[in-house]
C-alpha positions as CSV (number, residue, x, y, z in Angstrom):
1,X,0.0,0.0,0.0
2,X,3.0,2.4,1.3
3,X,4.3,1.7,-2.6
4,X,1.2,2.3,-4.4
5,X,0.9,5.8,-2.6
6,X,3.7,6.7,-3.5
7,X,4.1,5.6,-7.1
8,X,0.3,7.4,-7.2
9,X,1.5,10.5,-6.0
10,X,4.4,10.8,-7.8
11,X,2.1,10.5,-11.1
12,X,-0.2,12.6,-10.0
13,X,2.6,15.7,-8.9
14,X,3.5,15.1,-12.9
15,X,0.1,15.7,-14.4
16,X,-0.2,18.8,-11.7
17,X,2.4,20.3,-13.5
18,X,0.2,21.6,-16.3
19,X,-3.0,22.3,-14.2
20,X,-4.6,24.4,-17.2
21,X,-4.4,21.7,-19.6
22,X,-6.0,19.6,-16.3
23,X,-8.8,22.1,-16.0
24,X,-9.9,22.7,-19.7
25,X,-9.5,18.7,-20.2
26,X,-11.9,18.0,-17.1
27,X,-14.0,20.5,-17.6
28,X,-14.9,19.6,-21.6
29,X,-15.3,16.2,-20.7
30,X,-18.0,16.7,-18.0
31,X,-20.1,19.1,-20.2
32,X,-19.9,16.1,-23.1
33,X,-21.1,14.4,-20.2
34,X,-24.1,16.5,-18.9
35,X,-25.1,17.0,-22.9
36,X,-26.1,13.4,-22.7
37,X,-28.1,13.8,-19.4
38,X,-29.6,16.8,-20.7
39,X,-30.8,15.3,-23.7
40,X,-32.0,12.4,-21.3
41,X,-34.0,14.5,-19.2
42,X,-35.4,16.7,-22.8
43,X,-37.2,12.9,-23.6
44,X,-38.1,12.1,-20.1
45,X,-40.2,15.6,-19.9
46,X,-41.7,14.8,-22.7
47,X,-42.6,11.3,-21.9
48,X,-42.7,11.8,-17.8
49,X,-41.6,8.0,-17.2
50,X,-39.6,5.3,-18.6
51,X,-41.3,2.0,-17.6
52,X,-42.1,3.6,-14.4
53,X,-39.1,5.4,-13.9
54,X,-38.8,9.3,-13.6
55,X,-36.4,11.7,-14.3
56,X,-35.0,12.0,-10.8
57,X,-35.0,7.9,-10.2
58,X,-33.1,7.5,-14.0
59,X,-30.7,10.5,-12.5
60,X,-29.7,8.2,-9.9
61,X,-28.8,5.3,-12.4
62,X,-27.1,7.9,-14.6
63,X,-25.1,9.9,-11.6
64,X,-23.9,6.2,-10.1
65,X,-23.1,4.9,-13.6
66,X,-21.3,7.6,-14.3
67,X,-19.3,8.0,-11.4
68,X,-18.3,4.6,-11.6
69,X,-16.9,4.4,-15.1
70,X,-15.2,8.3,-14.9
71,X,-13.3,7.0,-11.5
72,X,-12.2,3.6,-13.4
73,X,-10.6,6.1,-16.0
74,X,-8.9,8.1,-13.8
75,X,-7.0,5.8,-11.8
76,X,-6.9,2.7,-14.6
77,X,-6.4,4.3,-17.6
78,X,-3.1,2.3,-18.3
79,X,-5.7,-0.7,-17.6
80,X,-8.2,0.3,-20.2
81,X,-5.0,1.6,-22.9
82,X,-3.2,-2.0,-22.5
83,X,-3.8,-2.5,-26.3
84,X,-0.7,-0.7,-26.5
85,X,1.5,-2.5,-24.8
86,X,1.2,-5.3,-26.4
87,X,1.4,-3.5,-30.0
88,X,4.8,-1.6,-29.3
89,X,6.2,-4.5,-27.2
90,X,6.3,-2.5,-23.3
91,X,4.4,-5.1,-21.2
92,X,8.2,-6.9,-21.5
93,X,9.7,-4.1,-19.4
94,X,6.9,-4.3,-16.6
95,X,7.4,-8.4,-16.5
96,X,11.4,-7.4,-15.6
97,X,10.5,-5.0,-12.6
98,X,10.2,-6.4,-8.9
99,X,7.1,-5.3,-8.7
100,X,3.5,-7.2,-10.4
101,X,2.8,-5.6,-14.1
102,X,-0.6,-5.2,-13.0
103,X,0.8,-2.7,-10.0
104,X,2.7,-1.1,-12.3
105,X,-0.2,-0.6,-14.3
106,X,-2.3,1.2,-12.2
107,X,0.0,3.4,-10.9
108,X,1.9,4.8,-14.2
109,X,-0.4,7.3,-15.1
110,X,-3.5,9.3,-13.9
111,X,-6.3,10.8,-16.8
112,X,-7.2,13.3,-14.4
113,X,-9.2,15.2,-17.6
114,X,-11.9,12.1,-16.3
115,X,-12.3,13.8,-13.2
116,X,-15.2,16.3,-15.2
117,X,-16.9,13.7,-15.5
118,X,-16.9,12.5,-12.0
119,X,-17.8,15.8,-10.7
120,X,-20.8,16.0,-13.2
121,X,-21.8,12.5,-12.2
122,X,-22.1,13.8,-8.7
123,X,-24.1,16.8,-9.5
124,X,-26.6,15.1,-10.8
125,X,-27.0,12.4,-8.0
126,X,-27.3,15.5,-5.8
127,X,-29.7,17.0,-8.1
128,X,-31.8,13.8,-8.3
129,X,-31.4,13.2,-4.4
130,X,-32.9,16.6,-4.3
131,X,-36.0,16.1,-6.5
132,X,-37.3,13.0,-5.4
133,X,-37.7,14.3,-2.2
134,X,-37.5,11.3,-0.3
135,X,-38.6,10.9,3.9
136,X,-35.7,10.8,6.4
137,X,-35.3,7.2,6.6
138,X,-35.2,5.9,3.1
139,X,-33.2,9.3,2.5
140,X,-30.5,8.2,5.4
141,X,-30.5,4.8,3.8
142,X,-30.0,6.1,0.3
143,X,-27.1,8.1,1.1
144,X,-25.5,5.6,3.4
145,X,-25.4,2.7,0.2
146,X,-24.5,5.1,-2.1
147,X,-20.7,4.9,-1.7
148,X,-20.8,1.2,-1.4
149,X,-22.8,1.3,-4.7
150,X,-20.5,3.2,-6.7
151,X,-17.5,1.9,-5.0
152,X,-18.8,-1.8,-6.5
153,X,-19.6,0.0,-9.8
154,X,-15.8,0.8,-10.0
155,X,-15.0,-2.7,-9.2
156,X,-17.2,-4.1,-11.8
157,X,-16.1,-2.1,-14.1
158,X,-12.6,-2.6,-13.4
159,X,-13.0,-6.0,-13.5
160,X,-14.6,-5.8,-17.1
161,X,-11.4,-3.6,-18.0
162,X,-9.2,-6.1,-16.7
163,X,-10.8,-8.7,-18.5
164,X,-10.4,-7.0,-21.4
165,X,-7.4,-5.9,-21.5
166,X,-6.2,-10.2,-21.1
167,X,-7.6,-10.5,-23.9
168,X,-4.8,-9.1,-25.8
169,X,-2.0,-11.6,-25.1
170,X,-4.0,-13.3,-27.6
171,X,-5.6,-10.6,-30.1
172,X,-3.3,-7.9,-29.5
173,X,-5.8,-5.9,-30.4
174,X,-9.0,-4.8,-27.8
175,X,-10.3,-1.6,-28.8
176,X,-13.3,-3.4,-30.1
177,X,-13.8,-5.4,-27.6
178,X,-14.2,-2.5,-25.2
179,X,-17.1,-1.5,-27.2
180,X,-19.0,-4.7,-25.9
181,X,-17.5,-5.1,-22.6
182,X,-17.6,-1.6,-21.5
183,X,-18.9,1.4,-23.2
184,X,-22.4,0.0,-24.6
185,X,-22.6,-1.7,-21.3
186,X,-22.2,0.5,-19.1
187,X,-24.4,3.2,-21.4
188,X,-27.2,0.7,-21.1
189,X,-26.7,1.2,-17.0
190,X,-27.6,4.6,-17.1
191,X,-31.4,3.1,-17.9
192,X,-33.6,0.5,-15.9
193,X,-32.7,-2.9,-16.7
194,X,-36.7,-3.1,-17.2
195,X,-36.7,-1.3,-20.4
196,X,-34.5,-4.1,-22.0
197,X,-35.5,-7.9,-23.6
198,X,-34.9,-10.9,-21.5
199,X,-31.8,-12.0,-23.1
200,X,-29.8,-8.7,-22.8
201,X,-31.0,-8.4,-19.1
202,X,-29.4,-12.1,-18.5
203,X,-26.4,-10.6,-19.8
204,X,-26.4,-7.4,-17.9
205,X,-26.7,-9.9,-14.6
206,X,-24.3,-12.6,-15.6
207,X,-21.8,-11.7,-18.1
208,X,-21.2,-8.3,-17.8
209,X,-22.7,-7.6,-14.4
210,X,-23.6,-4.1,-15.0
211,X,-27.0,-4.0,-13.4
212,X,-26.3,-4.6,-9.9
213,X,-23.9,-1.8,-9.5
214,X,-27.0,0.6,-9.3
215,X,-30.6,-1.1,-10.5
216,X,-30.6,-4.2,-8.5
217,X,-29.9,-1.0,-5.0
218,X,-31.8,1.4,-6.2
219,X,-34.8,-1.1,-6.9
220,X,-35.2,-1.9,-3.0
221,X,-34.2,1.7,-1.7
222,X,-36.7,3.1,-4.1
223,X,-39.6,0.7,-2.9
224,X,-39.5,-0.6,-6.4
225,X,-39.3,-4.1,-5.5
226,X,-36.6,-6.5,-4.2
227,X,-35.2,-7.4,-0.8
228,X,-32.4,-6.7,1.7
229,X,-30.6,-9.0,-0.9
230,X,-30.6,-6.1,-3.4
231,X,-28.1,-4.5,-1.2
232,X,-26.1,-7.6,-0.4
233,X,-25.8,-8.9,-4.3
234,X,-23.8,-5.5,-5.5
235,X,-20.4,-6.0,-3.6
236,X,-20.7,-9.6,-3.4
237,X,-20.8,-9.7,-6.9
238,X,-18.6,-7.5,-7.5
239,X,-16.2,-9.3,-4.8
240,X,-16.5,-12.3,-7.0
241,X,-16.1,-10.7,-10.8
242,X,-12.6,-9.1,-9.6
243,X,-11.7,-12.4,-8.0
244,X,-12.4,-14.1,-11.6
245,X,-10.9,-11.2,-13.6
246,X,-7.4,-11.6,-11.4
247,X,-7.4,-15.3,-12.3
248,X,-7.7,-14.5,-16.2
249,X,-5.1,-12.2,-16.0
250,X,-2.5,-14.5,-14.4
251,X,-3.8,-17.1,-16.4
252,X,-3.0,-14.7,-19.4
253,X,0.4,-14.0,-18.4
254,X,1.2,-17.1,-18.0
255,X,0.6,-17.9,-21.8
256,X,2.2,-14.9,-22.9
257,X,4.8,-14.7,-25.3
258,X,7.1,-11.9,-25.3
259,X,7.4,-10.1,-28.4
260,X,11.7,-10.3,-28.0
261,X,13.5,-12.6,-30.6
């Protein structure tokens, strides 16, 4: 832990150095952001519901969702960009190093220009928070699962990454991949899981576990159905995915062939 503080904070003191570039970047990147959400809540007016859902309840998917994917670009960015190591030949000078490739990894680099996002994520779980105008215990209880729902959210999508990214010691190549594994995935989080067919929502639960990061929660705290097991399933399963994900990638490296003569 001492390490990764360290390594973290030396990355981070070398991004500081150009703190306009860090402010313009972060700052574009959350108002691409809040277009979506903006466009979101344009149809939702229009409409009132989706499936039963309001503007403020979808809010709370989107600001979770968004949270969660933003903070998995910020502090795995070398993670999600692994594509390139395999192309130019680097991941052979991280397997040399005393110290796990997948450490090294996650504490090269910082894209702090995610952080926009993040921050706009936030905003509108506040604002949604706000407008549903919830009593003082499911309000309490809201707030209180929150962190542990985006916090499994970053697992899960970590994991995902992770995943991903193994599969290059075979393909090289992933950037399509992330397509199915993490952007449309984690795009279709942002709605109820309700809205979908049968077979995508088997995926979103098994697969790629996207919906218990904030639907499966947010379904019991909202009175929408469900059990105390709604609140149970998110970090469990997102205890287990990252378990999984960590055996792939060792199981990856372990087949890997370096790209030396």
């Amino acid at each position: 832990m001492n390490l990764y503080i360290k390594l973290i904070s030396g990355s981070l003191r070398s991004r500081m150095q150009y703190k306009m570039n860090f402010l313009v970047s972060s700052l574009s990147y959350g108002l691409i952001m809040a277009v979506d959400f903006v466009l979101l809540a344009a149809i939702l007016q229009r409409f009132n519901d989706v499936k039963g859902w309001n503007l403020f309840e979808v809010g709370l998917l989107y600001g979770i969702s968004s949270v969660a994917i933003t903070l998995y670009r910020v502090f795995c960015v070398e993670v999600h960009n692994f594509e390139r190591y395999m192309v130019e030949g680097e991941f052979d000078s991280l397997l040399i190093r005393p110290v796990s490739p997948l450490s090294l990894l996650l504490t090269k680099n910082l894209d702090l220009s995610r952080i926009g996002g993040t921050i706009q994520g936030i905003l509108i779980l506040i604002i949604s928070i706000i407008g549903l105008n919830l009593e003082n215990v499911e309000l309490f209880l809201l707030l209180i699962y929150l962190p542990i729902s985006i916090l499994a959210g970053v697992i899960i999508c970590f994991s995902l990454g992770l995943l991903t990214a193994t599969i290059a010691f075979w393909t090289q190549r992933i950037k399509d991949f992330q397509t199915f594994t993490l952007y449309a995935p984690f795009n279709a989080a942002n709605y109820p899981m309700n809205i979908y067919p049968g077979w995508l929502k088997i995926i979103f639960f098994t697969v790629i576990p996207v919906g218990f990061m904030n639907y499966t929660p947010i379904l019991f705290l909202l009175n929408k159905g469900g059990s105390l097991w709604n609140l149970a399933l998110p970090p469990a399963v997102a205890i287990v995915f990252l378990f999984l994900s960590l055996r792939f990638w060792h199981f990856g490296i372990r087949h890997y062939h370096s790209t030396g003569s």
